[in-house]
N, C-alpha and C positions, 0 to 999 in steps of 0.2 A: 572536859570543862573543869572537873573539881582539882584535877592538877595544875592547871592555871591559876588556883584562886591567888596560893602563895605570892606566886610571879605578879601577879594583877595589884596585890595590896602592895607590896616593894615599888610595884612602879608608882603606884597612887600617891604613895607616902613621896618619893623625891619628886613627883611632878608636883604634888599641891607646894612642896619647900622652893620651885625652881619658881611656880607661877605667883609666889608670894613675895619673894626677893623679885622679878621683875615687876612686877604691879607697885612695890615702893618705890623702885626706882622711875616708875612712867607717872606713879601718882592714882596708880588706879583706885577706882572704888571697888568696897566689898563684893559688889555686883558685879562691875564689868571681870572681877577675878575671877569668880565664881563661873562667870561664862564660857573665861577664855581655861579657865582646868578641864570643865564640862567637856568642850567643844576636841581639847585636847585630849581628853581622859577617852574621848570616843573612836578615836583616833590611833590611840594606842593599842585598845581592847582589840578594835577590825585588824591591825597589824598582827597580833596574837594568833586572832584565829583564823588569818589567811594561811599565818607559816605554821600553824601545826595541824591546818586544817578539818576543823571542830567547832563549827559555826551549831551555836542551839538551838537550829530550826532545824539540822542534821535529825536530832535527835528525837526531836517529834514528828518526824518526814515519815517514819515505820507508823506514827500510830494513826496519821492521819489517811495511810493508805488500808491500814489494818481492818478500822472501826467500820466504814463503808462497805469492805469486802464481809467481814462477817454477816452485818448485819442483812445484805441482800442473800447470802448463801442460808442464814436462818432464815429469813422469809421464805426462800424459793425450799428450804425445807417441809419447813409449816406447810406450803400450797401444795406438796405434794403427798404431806401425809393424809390432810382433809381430805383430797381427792380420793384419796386411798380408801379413809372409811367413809366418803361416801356411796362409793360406787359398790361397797361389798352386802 
């Protein structure tokens, strides 16, 4: 993703210049420009990380499996150390 950023701010900068120049030419207002950059802008980003394949929910997919497996292997630790000094 942080490789992308360079590439992401180049496209941002010619696409806000391409959605500025059409939007005087259709008459748009500040708004509807701002939508249709938005709508584009989002558009471009998914293009990004279809073709290099580095979507940022990749990146949190490890920690979301991680945090639940730890945390039941400490429990099931914990349960068996108790049992341990209980029973001695």
């Amino acid at each position: 993703l942080e490789n992308l950023q360079p590439e992401i701010k180049e496209l941002a900068k010619r696409l806000r210049y391409e959605v500025s120049v059409r939007g005087k030419q259709l008459g748009w207002s500040e708004k509807v420009a701002r939508l249709h950059f938005a709508k584009n802008m989002r558009r471009v980003v998914t293009e990004l990380y279809v073709r290099d394949n580095c979507h940022p929910f990749k990146a949190t997919l490890l920690l979301w499996v991680q945090i639940p497996l730890w945390v039941c292997a400490s429990l099931a630790l914990r349960n068996c150390s108790v049992g341990a000094l209980g029973s001695a």
